[in-house]
C-alpha positions as CSV (number, residue, x, y, z in Angstrom):
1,X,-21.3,-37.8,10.6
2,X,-20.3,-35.4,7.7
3,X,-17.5,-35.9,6.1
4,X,-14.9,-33.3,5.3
5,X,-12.2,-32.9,2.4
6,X,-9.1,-31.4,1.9
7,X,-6.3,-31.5,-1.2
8,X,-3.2,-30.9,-0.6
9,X,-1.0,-29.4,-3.8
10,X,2.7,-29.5,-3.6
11,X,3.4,-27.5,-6.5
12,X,6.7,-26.7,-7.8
13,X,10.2,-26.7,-9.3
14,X,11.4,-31.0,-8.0
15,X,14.4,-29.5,-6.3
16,X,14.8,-31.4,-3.0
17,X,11.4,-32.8,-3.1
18,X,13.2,-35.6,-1.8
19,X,14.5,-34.4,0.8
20,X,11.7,-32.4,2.1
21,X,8.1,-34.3,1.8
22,X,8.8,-36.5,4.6
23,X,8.4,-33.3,6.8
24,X,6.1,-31.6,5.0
25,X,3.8,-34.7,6.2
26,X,5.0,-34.8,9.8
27,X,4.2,-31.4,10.2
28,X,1.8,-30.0,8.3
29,X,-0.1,-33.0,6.4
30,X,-0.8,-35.5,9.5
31,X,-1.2,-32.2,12.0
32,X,-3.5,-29.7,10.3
33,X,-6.7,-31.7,10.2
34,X,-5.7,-33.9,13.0
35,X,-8.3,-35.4,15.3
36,X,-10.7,-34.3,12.4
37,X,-13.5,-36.0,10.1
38,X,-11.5,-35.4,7.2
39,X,-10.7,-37.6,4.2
40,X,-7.0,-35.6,3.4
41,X,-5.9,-35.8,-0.8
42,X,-2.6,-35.3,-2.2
43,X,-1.6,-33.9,-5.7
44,X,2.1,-33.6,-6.3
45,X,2.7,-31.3,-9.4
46,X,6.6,-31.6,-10.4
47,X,9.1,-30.2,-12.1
48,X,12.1,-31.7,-13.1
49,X,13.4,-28.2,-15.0
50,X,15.3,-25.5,-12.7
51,X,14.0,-21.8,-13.8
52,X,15.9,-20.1,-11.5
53,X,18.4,-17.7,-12.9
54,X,22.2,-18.1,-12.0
55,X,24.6,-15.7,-11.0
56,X,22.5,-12.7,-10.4
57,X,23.1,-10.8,-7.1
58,X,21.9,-12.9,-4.1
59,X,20.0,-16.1,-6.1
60,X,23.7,-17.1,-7.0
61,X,22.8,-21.0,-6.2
62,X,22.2,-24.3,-8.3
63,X,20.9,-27.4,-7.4
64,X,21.7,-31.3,-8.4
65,X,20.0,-32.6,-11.2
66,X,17.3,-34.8,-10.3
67,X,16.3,-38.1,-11.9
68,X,12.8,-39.0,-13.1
69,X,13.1,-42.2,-11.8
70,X,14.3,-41.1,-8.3
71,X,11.3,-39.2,-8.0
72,X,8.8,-42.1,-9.1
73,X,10.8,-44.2,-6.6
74,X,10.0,-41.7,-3.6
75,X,6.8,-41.3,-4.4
76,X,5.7,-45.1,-4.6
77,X,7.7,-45.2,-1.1
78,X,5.6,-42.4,0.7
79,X,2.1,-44.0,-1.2
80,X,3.3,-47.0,1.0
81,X,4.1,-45.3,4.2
82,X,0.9,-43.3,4.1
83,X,-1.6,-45.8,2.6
84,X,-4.6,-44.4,4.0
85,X,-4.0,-40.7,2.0
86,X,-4.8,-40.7,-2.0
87,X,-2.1,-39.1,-3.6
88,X,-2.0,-38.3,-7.2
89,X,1.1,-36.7,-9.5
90,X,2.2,-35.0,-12.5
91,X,5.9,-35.3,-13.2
92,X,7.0,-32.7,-16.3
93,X,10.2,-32.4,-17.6
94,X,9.6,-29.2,-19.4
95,X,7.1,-27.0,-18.9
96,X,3.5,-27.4,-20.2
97,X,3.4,-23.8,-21.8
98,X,6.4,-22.6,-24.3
99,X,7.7,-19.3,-22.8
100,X,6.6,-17.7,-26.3
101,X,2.8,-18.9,-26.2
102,X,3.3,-17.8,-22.3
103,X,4.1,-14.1,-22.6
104,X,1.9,-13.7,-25.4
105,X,-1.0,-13.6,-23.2
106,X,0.6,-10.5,-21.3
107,X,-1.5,-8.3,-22.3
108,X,0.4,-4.8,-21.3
109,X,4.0,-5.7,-20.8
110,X,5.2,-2.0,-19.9
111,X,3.2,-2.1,-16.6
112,X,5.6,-4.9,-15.1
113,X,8.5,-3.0,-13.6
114,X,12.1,-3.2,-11.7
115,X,12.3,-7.1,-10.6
116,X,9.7,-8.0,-13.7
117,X,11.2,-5.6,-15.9
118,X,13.4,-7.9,-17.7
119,X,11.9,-10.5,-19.8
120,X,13.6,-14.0,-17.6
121,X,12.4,-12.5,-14.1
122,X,8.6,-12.3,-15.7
123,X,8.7,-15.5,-17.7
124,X,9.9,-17.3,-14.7
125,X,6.7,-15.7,-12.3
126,X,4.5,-16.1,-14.9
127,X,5.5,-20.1,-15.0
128,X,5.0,-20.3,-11.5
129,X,1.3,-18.6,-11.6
130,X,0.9,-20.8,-14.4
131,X,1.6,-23.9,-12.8
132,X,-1.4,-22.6,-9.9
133,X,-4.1,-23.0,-12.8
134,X,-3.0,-26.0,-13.9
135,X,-3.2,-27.6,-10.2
136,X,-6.5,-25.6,-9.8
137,X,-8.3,-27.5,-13.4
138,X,-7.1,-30.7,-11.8
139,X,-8.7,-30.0,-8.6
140,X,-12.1,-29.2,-10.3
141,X,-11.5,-32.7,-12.6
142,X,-10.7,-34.6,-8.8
143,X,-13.8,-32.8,-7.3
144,X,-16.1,-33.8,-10.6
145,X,-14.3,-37.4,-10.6
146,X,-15.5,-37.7,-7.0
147,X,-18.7,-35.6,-6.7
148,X,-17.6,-34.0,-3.5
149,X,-15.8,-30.1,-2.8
150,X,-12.8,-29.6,-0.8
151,X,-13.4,-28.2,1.8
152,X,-10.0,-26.6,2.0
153,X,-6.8,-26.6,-0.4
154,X,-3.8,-26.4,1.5
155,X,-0.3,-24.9,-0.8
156,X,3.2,-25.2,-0.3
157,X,6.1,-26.2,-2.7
158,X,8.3,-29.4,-3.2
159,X,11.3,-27.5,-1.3
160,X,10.2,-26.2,1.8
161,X,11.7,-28.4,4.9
162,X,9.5,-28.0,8.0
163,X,11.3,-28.0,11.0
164,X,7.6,-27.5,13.5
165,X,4.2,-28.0,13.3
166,X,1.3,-26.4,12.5
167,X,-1.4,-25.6,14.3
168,X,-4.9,-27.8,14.0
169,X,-7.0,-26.1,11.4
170,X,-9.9,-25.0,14.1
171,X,-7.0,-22.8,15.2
172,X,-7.1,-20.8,12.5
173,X,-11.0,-21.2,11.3
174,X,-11.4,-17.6,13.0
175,X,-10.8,-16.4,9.7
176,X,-12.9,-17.1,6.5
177,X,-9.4,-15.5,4.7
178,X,-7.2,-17.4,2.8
179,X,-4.7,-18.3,5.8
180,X,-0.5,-17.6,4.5
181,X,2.6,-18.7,6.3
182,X,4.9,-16.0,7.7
183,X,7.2,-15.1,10.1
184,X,5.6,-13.3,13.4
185,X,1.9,-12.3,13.1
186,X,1.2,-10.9,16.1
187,X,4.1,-8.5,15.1
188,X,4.0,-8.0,11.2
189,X,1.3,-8.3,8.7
190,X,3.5,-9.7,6.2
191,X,3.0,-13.3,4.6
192,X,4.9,-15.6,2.7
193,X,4.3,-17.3,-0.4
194,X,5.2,-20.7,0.9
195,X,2.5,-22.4,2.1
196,X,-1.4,-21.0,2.2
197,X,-4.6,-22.9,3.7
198,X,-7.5,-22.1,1.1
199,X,-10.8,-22.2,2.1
200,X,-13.3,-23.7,-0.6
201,X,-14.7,-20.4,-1.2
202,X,-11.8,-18.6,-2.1
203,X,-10.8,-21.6,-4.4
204,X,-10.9,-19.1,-8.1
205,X,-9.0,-16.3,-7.0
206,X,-6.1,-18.3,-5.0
207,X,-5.5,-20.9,-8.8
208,X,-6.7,-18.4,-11.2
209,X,-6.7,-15.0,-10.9
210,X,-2.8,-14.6,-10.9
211,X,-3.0,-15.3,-15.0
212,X,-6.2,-13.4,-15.3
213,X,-4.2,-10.8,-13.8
214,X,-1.4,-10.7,-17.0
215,X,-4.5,-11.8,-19.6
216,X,-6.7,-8.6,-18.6
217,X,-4.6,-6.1,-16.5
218,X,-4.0,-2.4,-18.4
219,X,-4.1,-0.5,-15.3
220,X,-2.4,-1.7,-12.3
221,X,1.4,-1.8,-12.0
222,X,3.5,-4.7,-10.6
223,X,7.4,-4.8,-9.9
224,X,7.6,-7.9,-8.2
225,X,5.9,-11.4,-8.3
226,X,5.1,-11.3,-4.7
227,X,2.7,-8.4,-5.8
228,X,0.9,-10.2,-7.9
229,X,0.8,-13.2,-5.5
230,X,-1.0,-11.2,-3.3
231,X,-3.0,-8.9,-5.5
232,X,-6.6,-9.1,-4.8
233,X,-6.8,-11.9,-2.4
234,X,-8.4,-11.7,1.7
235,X,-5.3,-13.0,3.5
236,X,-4.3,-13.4,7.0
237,X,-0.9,-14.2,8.1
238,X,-1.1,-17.5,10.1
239,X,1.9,-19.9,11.9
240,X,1.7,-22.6,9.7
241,X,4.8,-24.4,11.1
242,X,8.1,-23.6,10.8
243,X,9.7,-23.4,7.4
244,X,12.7,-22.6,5.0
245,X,13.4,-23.9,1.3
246,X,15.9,-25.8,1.5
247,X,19.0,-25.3,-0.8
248,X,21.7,-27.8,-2.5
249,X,25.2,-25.8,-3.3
250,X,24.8,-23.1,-2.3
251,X,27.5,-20.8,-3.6
């Protein structure tokens, strides 16, 4: 019988990692390729740095420091729990790119407009999109390591609670589309940039076109990092579960 493969990268700002990967397993990790030939991989890329901006209109929220050792501890406790998954990490307590060397490679800075306009607000998407090809030069080392290809990566970040399931992953193979999270399909169009299901195929553009995007772009205007989330990629909006980011403090 063949075999099947599938990473999943929980990618992101440590936050309330803690709190949240328990269900992030329950419902999407154990349900997506349930009752399936597949061997299932984890790669946990974390942050223990906070980006986000304080005291500007609505993101007026902080969040409780969290300890490098509280995150090891969690992580050696869920490798336990769920012996039969591999699951590798990457714990940073800084970034791996200065902001200076990052912005550097914009390479027309007056085509990023209204949210990206001011300097923080681009740095701190262009971070983000960083962090996507640094999870997507692991996954080619993994696939190398291992001589085999993923058959799908599955995204979402370290603070996203799920409170429902998803669906089994021949429920949404009607689509060769990268398959995003939202709120209502049937209703809306409209897709989230929480969690995605990536088939093999569209592996490049999902990890690294968003910085090819700031490296080569002289024509195309952005005003908001969702745009350049999006930009350029086949999408359908799927129910991947049921979601929120969970917050600490909020003000």
């Amino acid at each position: 019988m063949t075999q099947h493969n599938a990473m999943f990268v929980i990618a992101g700002n440590a936050r309330t990692f803690t709190d949240c990967i328990e269900s992030c397993y329950n419902n999407l990790i154990s349900k997506l390729f349930s009752g399936q030939e597949y061997n299932i991989y984890i790669y946990l890329y974390l942050k223990l740095i906070d980006t986000r901006q304080k005291g500007v209109d609505k993101d007026n929220f902080t969040y409780k420091p969290i300890e490098y050792d509280t995150i090891i501890q969690k992580i050696q406790d869920i490798k336990e729990k769920y012996s039969d998954i591999c699951i590798e990490y990457k714990i940073l307590e800084s970034n791996e790119i200065s902001d200076d060397e990052l912005f550097s490679q914009v390479k027309e800075r007056s085509l990023y407009h209204t949210y990206l306009k001011n300097d923080i607000d681009l740095l701190r998407a262009m971070h983000c999109h960083y962090n996507f090809e640094c999870c997507g030069k692991y996954i080619l080392e993994k696939e190398e390591s291992l001589k085999i290809k993923f058959d799908y990566i599955i995204y979402t970040r370290p603070d996203i609670y799920f409170t429902r399931q998803c669906g089994k992953i021949w429920s949404y193979s009607h689509t060769s589309n990268i398959m995003m999270g939202c709120v209502e399909p049937i209703v809306s169009m409209y897709c989230d940039d929480l969690v995605a299901v990536i088939p093999r195929n569209h592996f490049d553009s999902f990890f690294f076109s968003r910085m090819h995007i700031y490296r080569t772009n002289t024509t195309n205007r952005f005003g908001m990092p969702e745009e350049i989330y999006w930009y350029n990629i086949p999408r359908n909006p799927s129910r991947l579960g049921k979601y929120y980011i969970k917050r600490q403090n909020t003000m």
